[in-house]
C-alpha positions, -999 to +999 in steps of 0.1 A: -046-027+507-073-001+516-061+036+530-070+045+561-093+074+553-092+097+586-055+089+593-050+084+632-026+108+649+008+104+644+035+078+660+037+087+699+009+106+699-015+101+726-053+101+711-066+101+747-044+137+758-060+166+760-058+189+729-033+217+731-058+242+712-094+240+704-102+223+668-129+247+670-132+279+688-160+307+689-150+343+706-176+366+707-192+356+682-229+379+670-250+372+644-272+401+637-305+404+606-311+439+608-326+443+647-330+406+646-298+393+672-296+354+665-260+348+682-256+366+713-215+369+721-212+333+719-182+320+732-177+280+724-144+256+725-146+223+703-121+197+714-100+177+684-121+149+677-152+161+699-184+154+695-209+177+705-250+177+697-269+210+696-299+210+704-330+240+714-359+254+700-368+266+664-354+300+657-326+299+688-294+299+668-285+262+659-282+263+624-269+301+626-241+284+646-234+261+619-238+283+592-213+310+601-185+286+608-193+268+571-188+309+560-225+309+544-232+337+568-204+362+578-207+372+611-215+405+630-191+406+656-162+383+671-139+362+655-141+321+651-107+299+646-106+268+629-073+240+642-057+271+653-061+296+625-086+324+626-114+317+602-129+350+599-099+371+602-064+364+594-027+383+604-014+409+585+016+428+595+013+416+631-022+426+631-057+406+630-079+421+600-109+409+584-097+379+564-104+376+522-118+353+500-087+330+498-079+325+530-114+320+538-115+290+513-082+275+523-091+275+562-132+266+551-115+234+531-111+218+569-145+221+580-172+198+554-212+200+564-240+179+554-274+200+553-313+187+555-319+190+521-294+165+498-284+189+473-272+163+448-268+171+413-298+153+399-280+149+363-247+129+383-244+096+397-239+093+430-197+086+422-200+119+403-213+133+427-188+123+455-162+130+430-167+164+418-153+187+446-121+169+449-113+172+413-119+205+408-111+220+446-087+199+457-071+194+424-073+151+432-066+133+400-098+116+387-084+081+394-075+085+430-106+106+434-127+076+419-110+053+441-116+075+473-150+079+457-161+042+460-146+036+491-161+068+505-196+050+492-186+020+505-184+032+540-220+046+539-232+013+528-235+020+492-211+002+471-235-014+449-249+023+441-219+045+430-238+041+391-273+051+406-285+091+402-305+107+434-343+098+417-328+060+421-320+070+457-343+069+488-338+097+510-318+081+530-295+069+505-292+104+490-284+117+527-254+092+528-245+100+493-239+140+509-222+125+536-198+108+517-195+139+490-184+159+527-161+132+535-146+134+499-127+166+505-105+150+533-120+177+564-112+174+603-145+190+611-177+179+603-209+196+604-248+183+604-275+201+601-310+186+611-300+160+586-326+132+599-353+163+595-368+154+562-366+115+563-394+090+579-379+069+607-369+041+594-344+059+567-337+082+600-320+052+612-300+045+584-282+078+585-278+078+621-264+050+621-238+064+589-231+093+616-224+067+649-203+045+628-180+080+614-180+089+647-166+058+661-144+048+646-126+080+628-108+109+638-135+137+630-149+167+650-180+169+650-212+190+655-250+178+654-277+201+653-306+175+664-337+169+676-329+132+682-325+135+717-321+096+717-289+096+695-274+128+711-277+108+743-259+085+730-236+097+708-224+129+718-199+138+741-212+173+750-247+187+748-250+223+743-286+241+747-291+270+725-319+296+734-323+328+723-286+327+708-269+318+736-258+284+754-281+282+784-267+251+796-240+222+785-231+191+796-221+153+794-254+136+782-258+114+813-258+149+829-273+171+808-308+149+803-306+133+839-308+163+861-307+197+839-303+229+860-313+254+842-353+261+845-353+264+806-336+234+798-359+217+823-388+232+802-377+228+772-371+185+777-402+179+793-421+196+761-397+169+741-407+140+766-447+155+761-445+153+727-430+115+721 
């Protein structure tokens, strides 16, 4: 009998009810290079289970967003929590100081992001691959982390490649290789960066298509930095525009890309629309 991967919430649970707490929240948050501000006191509430695409033009804080929740980049200013637990600070002696390395890594173990680039280990199979972080981070014996492994590669529609290494892979295969190595270490959060960015679009589809089916029919958070504006149509709960590190406007889709209020959102869509 197959696990369920992404348990469902427990007996008596409602999955409809609104979430107590934020799986994700953003207070304050500022993201400074030097004189260079790229978040601007961003304040941002993820729901359990939400799916929200991000979307806005080159250099206005997308990835920056997704990067200092994954802990890549600290951040300047404000404080981010994670299912209830600051991220970037944690309580000592009653008191909120700037949080270390461990507890960074144990509250980091809930959030898993897939990047643009694959960033396979060309020398592993794609089961290696899925299989190495679990064994070594979360400690997973090798035989249930095998088994999680193929069923992880299964789900992205590559059962028959678990022996294959990434210069057997199309791009697209390699993509859903990475999504299934995230998926490996057992996160509520997920995080995707661009990841359609570097593929042509029929292997576009393919991963898409990985990413509506995760977020269909699993309990995962999830955030999108796109420029599919198709998909975040239709897959997204919530679209948030980012310019100039901030959220200039949000929305349902049917909203957001129907009638947009704001005069730069409005700009910035009909540039998209110009350019299809």
């Amino acid at each position: 009998m197959k696990r369920d991967l992404f348990p469902a919430p427990a007996p008596g649970v409602d999955a409809g009810a609104p979430a107590q707490r934020p799986m994700v929240r953003f207070a304050g948050v500022t993201k400074r290079y030097g004189a260079l501000t790229v978040l601007d006191g961003l304040d941002l509430d993820v729901a359990s289970n939400e799916k929200v695409a991000i979307i806005g033009p080159s250099g206005s804080g997308k990835s920056t967003l997704l990067r200092v929740l994954m802990t890549l980049d600290p951040v300047t200013d404000g404080m981010i929590e994670v299912d209830g637990e600051p991220l970037t600070h944690m309580l000592r002696d009653g008191k909120l100081v700037a949080a270390n390395d461990r507890h960074v890594r144990r509250v980091r173990s809930k959030i898993g992001m897939v990047f643009q680039s694959f960033n396979l280990f060309p020398h592993m199979t794609a089961l290696q691959n899925t299989i190495e972080a679990p064994i070594h981070t979360l400690g997973m014996s090798k035989r249930e982390a095998i088994e999680r492994g193929r069923e992880l590669l299964s789900m992205v529609g590559l059962a028959e490649k678990c022996d294959h290494y990434p210069s057997q892979l199309s791009g697209g295969q390699q993509q859903r290789v990475a999504i299934a190595r995230a998926l490996a270490m057992r996160p509520k959060v997920m995080l995707f960066d661009e990841v359609t960015s570097a593929l042509d679009p029929e292997l576009c589809g393919e991963v898409l298509n990985v990413i509506r089916r995760l977020g269909e029919e699993h309990n995962l958070t999830m955030l999108m930095v796109t420029h599919q504006m198709g998909f975040a149509k239709e897959f997204a709960d919530r679209v948030c525009f980012f310019s100039q590190g901030k959220i200039i406007e949000q929305a349902p889709p049917a909203q957001f890309f129907s009638s947009p209020q704001h005069e730069r959102t409005q700009q910035f869509l009909r540039a998209v629309n110009e350019a299809m």
